[in-house]
RONU-344426 format. One record per residue (C-alpha): x, y, z; residue number from 0; residue in three letters. Coordinates in steps of 0.5 Angstrom, whole numbers. Each point is the difference from the previous one (the first is absolute). Example, Ala and Ser with C-alpha at 12.3 -4.5 7.8 and 13.67 -1.06 7.14 Angstrom:
<pts>
(pt (25; -9; 16); 0; "ALA")
(pt (2; 7; -2); 1; "SER")
</pts>
This chain:
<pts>
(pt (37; 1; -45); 0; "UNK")
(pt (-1; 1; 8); 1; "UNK")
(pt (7; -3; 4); 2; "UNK")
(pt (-2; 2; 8); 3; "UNK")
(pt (-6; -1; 4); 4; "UNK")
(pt (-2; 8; 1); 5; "UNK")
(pt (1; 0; -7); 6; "UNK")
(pt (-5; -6; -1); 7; "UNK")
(pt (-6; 3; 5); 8; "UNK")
(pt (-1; 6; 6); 9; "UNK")
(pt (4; -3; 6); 10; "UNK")
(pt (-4; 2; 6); 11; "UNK")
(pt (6; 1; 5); 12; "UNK")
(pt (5; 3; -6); 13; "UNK")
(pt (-7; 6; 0); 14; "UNK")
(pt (0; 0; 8); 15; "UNK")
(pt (7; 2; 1); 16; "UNK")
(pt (-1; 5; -6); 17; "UNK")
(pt (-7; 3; 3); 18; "UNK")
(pt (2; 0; 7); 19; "UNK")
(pt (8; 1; 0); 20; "UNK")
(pt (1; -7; 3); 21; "UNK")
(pt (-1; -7; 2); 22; "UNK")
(pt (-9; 0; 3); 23; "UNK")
(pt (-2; -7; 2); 24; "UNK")
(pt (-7; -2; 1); 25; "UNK")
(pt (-3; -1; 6); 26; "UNK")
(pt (-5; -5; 1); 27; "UNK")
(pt (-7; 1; 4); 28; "UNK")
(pt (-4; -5; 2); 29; "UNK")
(pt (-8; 3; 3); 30; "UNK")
(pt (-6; -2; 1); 31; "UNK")
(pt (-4; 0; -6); 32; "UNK")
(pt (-4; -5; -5); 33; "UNK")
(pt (-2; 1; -7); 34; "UNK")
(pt (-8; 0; -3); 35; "UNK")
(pt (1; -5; -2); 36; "UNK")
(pt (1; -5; 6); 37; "UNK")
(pt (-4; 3; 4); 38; "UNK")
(pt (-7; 0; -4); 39; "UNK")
(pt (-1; 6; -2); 40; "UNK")
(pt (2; -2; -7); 41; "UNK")
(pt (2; -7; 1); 42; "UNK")
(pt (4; -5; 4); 43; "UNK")
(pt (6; -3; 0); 44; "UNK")
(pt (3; 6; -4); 45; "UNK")
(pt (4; -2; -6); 46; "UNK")
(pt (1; -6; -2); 47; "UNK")
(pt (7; 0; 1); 48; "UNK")
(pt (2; 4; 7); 49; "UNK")
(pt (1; -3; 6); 50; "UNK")
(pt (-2; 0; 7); 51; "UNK")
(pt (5; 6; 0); 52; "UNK")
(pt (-2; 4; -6); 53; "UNK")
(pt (7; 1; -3); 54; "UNK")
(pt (4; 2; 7); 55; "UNK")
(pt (3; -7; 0); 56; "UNK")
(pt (6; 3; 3); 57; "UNK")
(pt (-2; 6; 5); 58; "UNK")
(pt (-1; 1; 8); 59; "UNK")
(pt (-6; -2; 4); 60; "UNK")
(pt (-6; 5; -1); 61; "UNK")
(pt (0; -1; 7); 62; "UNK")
(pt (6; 5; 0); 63; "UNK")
(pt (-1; 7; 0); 64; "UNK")
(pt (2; 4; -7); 65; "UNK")
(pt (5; 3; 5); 66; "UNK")
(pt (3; -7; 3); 67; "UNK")
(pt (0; -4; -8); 68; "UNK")
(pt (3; 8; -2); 69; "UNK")
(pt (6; -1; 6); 70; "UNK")
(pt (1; -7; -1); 71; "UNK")
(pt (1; 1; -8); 72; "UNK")
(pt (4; 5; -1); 73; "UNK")
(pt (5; -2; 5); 74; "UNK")
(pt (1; -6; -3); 75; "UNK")
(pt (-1; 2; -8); 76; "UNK")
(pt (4; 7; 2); 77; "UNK")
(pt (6; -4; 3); 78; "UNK")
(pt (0; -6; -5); 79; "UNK")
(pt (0; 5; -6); 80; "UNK")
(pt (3; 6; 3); 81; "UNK")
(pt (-6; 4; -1); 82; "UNK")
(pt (-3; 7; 3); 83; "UNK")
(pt (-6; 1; -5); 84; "UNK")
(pt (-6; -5; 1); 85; "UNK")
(pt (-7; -1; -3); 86; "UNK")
(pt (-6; -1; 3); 87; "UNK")
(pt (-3; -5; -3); 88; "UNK")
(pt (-7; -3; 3); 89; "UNK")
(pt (0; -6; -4); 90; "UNK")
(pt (-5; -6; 2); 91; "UNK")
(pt (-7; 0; -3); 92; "UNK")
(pt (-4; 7; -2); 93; "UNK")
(pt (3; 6; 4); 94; "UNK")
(pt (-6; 4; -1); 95; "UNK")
(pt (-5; -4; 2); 96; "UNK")
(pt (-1; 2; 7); 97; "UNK")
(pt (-3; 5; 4); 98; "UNK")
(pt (3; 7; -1); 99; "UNK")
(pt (2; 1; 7); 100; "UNK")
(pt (4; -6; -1); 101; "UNK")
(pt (3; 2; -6); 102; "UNK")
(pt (2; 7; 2); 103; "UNK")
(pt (3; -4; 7); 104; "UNK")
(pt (5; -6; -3); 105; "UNK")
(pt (2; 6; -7); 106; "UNK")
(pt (2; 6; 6); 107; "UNK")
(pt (3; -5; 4); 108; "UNK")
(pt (5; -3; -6); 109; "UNK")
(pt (3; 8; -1); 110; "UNK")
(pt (7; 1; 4); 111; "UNK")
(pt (7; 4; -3); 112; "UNK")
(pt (2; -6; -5); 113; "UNK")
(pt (-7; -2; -3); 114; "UNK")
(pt (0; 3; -6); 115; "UNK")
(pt (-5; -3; -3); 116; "UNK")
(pt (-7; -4; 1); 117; "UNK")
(pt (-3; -5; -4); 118; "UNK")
(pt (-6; -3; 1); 119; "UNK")
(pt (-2; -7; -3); 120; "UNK")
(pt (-7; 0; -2); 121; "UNK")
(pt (-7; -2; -5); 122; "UNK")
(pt (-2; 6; -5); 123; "UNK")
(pt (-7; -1; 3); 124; "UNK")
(pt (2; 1; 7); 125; "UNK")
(pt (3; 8; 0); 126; "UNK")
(pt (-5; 6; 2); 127; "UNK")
(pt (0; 7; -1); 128; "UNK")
(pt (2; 2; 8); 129; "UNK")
(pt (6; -5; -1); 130; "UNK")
(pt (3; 3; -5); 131; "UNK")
(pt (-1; 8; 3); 132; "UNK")
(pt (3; -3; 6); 133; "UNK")
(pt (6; -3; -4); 134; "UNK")
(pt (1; 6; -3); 135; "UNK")
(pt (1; 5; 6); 136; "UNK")
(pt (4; -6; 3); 137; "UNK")
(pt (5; 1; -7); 138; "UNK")
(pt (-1; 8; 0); 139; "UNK")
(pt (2; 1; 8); 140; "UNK")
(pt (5; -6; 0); 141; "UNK")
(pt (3; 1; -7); 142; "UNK")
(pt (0; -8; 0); 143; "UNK")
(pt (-2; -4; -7); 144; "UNK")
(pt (-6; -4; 0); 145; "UNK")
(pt (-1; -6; -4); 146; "UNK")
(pt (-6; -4; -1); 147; "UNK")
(pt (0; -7; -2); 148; "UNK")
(pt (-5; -3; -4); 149; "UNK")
(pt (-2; -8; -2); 150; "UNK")
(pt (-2; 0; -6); 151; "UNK")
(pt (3; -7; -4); 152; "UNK")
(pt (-4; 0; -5); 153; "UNK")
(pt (-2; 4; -6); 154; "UNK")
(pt (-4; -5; -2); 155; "UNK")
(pt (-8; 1; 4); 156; "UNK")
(pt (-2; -7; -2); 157; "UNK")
(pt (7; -3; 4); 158; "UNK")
(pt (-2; 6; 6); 159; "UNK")
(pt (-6; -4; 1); 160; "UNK")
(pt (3; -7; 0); 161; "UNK")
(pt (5; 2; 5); 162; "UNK")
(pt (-5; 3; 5); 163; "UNK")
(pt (3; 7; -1); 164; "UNK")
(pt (-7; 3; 2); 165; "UNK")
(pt (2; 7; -4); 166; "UNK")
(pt (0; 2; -8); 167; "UNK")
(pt (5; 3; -3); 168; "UNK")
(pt (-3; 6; -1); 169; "UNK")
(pt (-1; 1; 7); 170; "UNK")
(pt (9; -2; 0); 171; "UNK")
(pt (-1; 7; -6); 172; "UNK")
(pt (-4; 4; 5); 173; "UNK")
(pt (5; -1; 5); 174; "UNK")
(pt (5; 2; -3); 175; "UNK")
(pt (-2; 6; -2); 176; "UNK")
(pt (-2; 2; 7); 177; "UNK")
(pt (7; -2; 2); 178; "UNK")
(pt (4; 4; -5); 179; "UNK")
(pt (-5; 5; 1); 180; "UNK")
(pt (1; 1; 7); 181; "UNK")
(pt (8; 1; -2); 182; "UNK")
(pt (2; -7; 3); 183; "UNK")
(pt (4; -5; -4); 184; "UNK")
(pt (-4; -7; -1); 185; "UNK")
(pt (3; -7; -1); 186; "UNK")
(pt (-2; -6; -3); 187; "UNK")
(pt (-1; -7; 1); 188; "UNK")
(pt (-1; -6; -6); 189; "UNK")
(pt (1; -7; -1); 190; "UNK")
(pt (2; -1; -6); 191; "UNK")
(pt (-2; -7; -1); 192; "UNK")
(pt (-6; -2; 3); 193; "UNK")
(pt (-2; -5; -4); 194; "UNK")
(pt (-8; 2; -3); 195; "UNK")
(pt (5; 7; -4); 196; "UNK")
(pt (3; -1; -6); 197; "UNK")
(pt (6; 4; -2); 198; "UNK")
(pt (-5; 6; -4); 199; "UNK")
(pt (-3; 1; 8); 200; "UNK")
(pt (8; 1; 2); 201; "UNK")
(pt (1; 5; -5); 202; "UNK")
(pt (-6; 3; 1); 203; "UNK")
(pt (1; 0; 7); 204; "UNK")
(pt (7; 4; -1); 205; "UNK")
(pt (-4; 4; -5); 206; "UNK")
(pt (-5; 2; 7); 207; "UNK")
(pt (4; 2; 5); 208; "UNK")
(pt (5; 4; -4); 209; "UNK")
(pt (-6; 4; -2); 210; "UNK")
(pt (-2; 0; 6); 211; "UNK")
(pt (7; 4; 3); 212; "UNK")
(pt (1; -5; 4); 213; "UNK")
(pt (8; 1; 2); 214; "UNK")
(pt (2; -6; 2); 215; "UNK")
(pt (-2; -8; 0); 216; "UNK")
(pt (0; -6; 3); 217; "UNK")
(pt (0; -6; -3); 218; "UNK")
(pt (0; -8; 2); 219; "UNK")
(pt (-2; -7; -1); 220; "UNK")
(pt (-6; -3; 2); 221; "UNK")
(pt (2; -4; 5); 222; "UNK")
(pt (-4; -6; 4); 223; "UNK")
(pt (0; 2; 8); 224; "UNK")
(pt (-3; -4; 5); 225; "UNK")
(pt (-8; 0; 2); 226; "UNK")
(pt (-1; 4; -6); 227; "UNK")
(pt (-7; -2; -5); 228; "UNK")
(pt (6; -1; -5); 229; "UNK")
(pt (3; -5; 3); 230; "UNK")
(pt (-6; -3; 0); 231; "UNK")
(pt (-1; 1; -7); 232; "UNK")
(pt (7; -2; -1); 233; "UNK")
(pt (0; -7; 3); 234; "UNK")
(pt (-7; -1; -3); 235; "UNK")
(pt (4; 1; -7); 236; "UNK")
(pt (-6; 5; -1); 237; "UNK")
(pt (6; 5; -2); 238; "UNK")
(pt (8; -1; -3); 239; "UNK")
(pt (5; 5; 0); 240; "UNK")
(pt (4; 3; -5); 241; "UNK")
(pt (7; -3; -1); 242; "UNK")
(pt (6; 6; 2); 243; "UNK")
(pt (1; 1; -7); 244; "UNK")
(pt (-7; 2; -1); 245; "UNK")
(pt (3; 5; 6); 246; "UNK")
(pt (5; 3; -3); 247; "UNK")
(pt (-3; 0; -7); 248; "UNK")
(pt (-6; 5; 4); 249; "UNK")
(pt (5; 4; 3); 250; "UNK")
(pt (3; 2; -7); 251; "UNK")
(pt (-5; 2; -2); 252; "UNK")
(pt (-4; 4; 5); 253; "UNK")
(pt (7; 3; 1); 254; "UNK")
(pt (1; 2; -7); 255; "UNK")
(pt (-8; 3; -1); 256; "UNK")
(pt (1; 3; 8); 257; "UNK")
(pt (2; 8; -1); 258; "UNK")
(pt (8; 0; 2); 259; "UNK")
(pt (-2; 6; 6); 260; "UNK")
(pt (-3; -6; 4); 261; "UNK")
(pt (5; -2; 5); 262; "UNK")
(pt (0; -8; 2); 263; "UNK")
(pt (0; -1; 7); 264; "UNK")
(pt (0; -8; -2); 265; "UNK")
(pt (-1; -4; -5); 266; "UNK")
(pt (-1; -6; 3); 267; "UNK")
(pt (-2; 0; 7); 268; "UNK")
(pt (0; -6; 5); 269; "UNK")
(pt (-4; -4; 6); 270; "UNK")
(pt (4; -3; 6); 271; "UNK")
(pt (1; -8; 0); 272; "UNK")
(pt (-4; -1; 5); 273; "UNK")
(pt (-5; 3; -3); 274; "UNK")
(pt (-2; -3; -7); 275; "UNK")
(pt (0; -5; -3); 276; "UNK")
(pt (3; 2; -7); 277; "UNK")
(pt (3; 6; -1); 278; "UNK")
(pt (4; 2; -6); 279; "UNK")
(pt (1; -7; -3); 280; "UNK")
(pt (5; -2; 7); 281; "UNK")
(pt (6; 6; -3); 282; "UNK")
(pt (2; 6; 4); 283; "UNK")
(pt (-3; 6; -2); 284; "UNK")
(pt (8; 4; -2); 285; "UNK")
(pt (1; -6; -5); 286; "UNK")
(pt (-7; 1; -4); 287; "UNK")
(pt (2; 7; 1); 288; "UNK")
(pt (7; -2; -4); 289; "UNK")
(pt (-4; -5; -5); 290; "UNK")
(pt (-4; 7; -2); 291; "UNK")
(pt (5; 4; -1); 292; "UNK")
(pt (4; -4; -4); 293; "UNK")
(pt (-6; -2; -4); 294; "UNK")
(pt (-2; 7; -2); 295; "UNK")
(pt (7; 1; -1); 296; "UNK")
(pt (0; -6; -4); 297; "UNK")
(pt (-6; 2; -4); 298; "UNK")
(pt (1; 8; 0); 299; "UNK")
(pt (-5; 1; 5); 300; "UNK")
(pt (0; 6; 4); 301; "UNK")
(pt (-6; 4; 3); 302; "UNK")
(pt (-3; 4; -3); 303; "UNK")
(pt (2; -2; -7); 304; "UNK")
(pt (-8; -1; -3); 305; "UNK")
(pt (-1; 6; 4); 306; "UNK")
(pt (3; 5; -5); 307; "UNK")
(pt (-5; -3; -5); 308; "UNK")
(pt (-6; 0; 3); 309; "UNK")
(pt (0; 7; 2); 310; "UNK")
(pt (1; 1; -8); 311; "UNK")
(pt (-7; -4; -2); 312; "UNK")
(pt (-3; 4; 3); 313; "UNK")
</pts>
């Protein structure tokens, strides 16, 4: 029987501080950049979930400079949690969908003394080759981390058409090998309750980015932002949400099929007030956080536990 939480799952913090010696704290970045599809390129209005500010609710204005957004966190966070090493973590939308010139521009001007990482938030169909070559000669002459974030949230191809994704999964696979291959860490991000999965696309999911080496994950809800095509569905009663228990049921068993190496950078996420319409049945994220591990403790749940079983079918 698992008794604490890093026993249950990876706990992102605890590796921070065993990979990098200390506290690290993520800084958030917010510059100018879209997505195919919103843009036309691949489709409009972007996936069906993702609101006017493409997952960064709660960073600077893009109109900052990276310099000016980096300044201005890193003394707030710094001073608030006694922290000296950062991330920089470009966030909103796609991060490598924009001209090369600009992407080499906003990436230089995140390096400083006490950035030890880069983290770059993006589609799998949006990296390019000279990307990665420049992002692995900022790693060899910074001796810095790069980690590249992918949204994958399905497993499932029929459900990545319904929520507008605008890529495959094998273009998540193909990503991903050209991530690791390029020598960086890669990250994941799924929603374990989208409402067209069943609980086999969940343990197929878990089953994916484990072999895919992903080193960590992030997970969360689907929850309704405002002036989204969900809220639009949600109010025209065209889709229904899956209860909090069928949350944390998922979020077993994606843990237990997941590949105890994976770290968890979150296993509920969240969305500002201000911003939805519904996020996380009205609960606060630590309490789903506790209600999880006291069920996986309850039910003998822990990461990894299916993950031993699967690699000895083969």
């Amino acid at each position: 029987m698992k008794t604490t939480e890093h026993q249950l799952y990876r706990v992102y913090s605890v590796w921070l501080k065993e990979h990098y010696g200390e506290k690290v704290y993520k800084i958030p970045i917010n510059i100018p950049v879209t997505c195919p599809n919103r843009d036309g390129t691949k489709g409009w209005g972007g996936c069906i979930y993702c609101g006017e500010k493409g997952g960064g609710n709660e960073t600077l204005s893009e109109k900052l400079s990276v310099s000016e957004q980096m300044d201005q966190n890193i003394a707030y966070i710094g001073k608030r949690y006694k922290a000296r090493k950062f991330i920089a973590f470009f966030q909103s939308f796609s991060n490598t969908y924009c001209e090369f010139a600009d992407f080499k521009r906003w990436i230089t001007a995140s390096l400083r003394p006490d950035i030890v990482e880069i983290a770059i938030s993006t589609r799998p169909d949006c990296l390019r080759d000279e990307q990665l070559l420049f992002l692995q000669r900022i790693k060899e002459e910074n001796a810095i981390e790069i980690t590249i974030e992918l949204g994958l949230q399905s497993a499932n191809p029929k459900t990545l058409e319904i929520i507008n994704r605008g890529h495959t999964l094998d273009e998540y696979q193909s990503a991903m090998d050209r991530i690791k291959n390029a020598g960086f860490m890669a990250c994941t991000h799924l929603i374990l309750d989208l409402p067209w999965d069943t609980d086999t696309d969940v343990i197929t999911a878990a089953k994916v980015v484990s072999e895919k080496g992903t080193d960590f994950v992030k997970c969360h809800s689907l929850y309704i932002e405002k002036n989204t095509l969900l809220k639009q569905w949600y109010d025209e009663k065209k889709v229904t949400l899956l209860s909090k228990e069928d949350y944390l049921r998922r979020a077993m068993l994606f843990l237990s099929y997941l590949s105890p190496a994976v770290v968890i950078e979150r296993i509920i996420g969240r969305v500002p007030k201000e911003d939805s319409i519904i996020t996380n049945w009205d609960t606060s994220w630590w309490k789903i956080k506790d209600e999880l591990e006291a069920c996986m403790e309850k039910e003998n749940y822990y990461q990894g536990k299916c993950f031993s079983d699967m690699k000895n079918k083969r």
